[in-house]
C-alpha angles and dihedrals in degrees: 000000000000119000123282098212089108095061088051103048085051097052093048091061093048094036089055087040096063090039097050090057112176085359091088124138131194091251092058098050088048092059084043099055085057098044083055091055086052110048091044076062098041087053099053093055101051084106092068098073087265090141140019129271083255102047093041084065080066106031095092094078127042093212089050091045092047089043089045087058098051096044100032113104110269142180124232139224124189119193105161111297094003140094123195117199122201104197096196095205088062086040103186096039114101120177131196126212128192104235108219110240123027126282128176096216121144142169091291097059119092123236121200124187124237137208096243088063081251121125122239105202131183146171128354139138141325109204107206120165094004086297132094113242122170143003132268123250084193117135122182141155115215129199120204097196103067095012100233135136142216130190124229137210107280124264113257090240140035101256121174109175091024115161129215164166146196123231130161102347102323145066132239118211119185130190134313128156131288075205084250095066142007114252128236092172118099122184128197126216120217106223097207096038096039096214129121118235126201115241130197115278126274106250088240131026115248141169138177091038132123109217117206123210122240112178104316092336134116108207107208117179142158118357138135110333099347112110097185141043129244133180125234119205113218099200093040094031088215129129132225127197115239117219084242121132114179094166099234095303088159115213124046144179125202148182140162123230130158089356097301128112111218120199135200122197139153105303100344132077109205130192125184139189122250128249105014104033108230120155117256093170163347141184146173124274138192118253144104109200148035111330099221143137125184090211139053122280125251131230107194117156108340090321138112109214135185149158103253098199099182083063094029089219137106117272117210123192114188105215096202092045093034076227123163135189146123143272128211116236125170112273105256083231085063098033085121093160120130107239121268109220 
């Protein structure tokens, strides 16, 4: 499938052009007259496989198509100053925006979507001698629409690999590693107060691991160098332990759909029945090396998507097949696009 960044670049000039009205200059209509030209191209050759079934239903117009980027699910990626959005509709189009104000957030924070559209984004990495040596306090919230950024009032503790959700005004963060020790601890941040407040410790320590909601429980499992699984209530803040054994299979990534908890780890895709755990079915999957994403999973139409970072590339699980496999994306060492805003 060939990129869709002309598509985008097209519908951003008509798009400003029929938002601009009478403030049109001659620059402008001469980037429109070529947007025009191709996207009179781009639409004759729909018929080619260009899009994708869900983009071709507003591809007809350039406005509906621009609008369609910027409110389709994504998935997000943060490395210091730039944000990467996967619009899964578009698939292999990944685009890189420039976040105003500086952040020092890295593949070993942890990014959790809002329900404002905005990113809450925690913890990672500081890279100091061409080693990594200690754990971040940072706190921000990011919003991609506007591509701004606020700071927020420090963890308690360095965390780099945390893991994390939001419920009910506030986010949970567990575990993760100070890079001396594996952490049991887990915190919680009151959105509306903006304070941090201590929680009872996670039965094991983990770390590398993306926990899924299910009611009013936080599913943990896996992680480094947790073997088993265990449940955190958020009204009771109690845990329970889940009669889950992965054998110390590290990184994992996990989500809850149709009462079933699905599990990805290094070379094995779990599901298991709710409430009880047992296991329905697993199956092989390709991959050779760590199963982790440093952001939620998304559910959109039947599929399981995430940012497979290791691979740097997108993961898609079909619910109905049971069917894994990846996706190439562009490295976000080599996501070179001017934004498109």
């Amino acid at each position: 499938m060939e990129s869709l960044r002309p598509w985008i670049e097209a519908a951003k000039y008509l798009s400003a052009w029929d938002l601009l009205g009478t403030a049109r200059t001659s620059r402008l209509w001469r980037k429109v007259t070529e947007a025009e030209e191709v996207w009179l191209e781009l639409v004759e050759r729909q018929s080619e496989g260009l899009i994708t079934d869900e983009v071709r239903t507003v591809a007809g117009s350039p406005k509906r198509l621009y609008r369609a980027l910027y409110t389709a699910p994504c998935l997000h990626y943060v490395a210091g100053p730039n944000l990467y959005r996967f619009p899964i509709p578009f698939r292999n189009l990944p685009i890189r925006e420039t976040l105003a104000g500086s952040t020092v957030l890295t593949k070993a924070s942890f990014l959790i979507r809002l329900p404002d559209s905005s990113i809450f984004a925690c913890g990672g990495d500081h890279s100091s001698s061409s080693f990594f040596d200690y754990g971040l306090r940072c706190t921000y919230r990011l919003y991609p629409l506007t591509l701004t950024t606020q700071s927020l009032a420090d963890l308690p503790t360095r965390r780099c690999y945390p893991c994390g959700l939001y419920y009910h005004g506030s986010v949970y963060i567990f575990g993760g590693s100070d890079y001396r020790n594996m952490l049991k601890t887990a915190v919680k941040y009151e959105l509306a107060a903006g304070k941090w407040r201590e929680l009872p410790e996670m039965l094991e320590a983990r770390c590398s691991t993306t926990p899924c909601l299910q009611g009013c429980e936080v599913y943990l499992v896996g992680g480094v160098p947790a073997t088993g699984a265990e449940a955190f209530n958020v009204n009771t803040e109690r845990y329970r332990l889940l009669p889950i054994s992965l054998g110390g299979v590290a990184d994992s990534v996990t989500v809850v759909t149709n009462q079933e908890l699905i599990i990805f780890t290094l070379k094995t895709v779990y599901t298991y029945a709710l409430p009880d755990c047992s296991l329905v079915h697993s199956a092989s999957i390709d991959s050779d090396n760590y199963v982790w994403s440093h952001t939620q999973p998304l559910i959109h139409h039947g599929e399981v998507w995430f940012y497979y970072w290791h691979r740097e590339c997108l993961a898609l699980f079909t619910l109905s097949s049971r069917k894994f496999r990846l996706l190439p994306a562009l490295p976000y060492t080599q996501m070179t696009s001017k934004a498109v805003v």
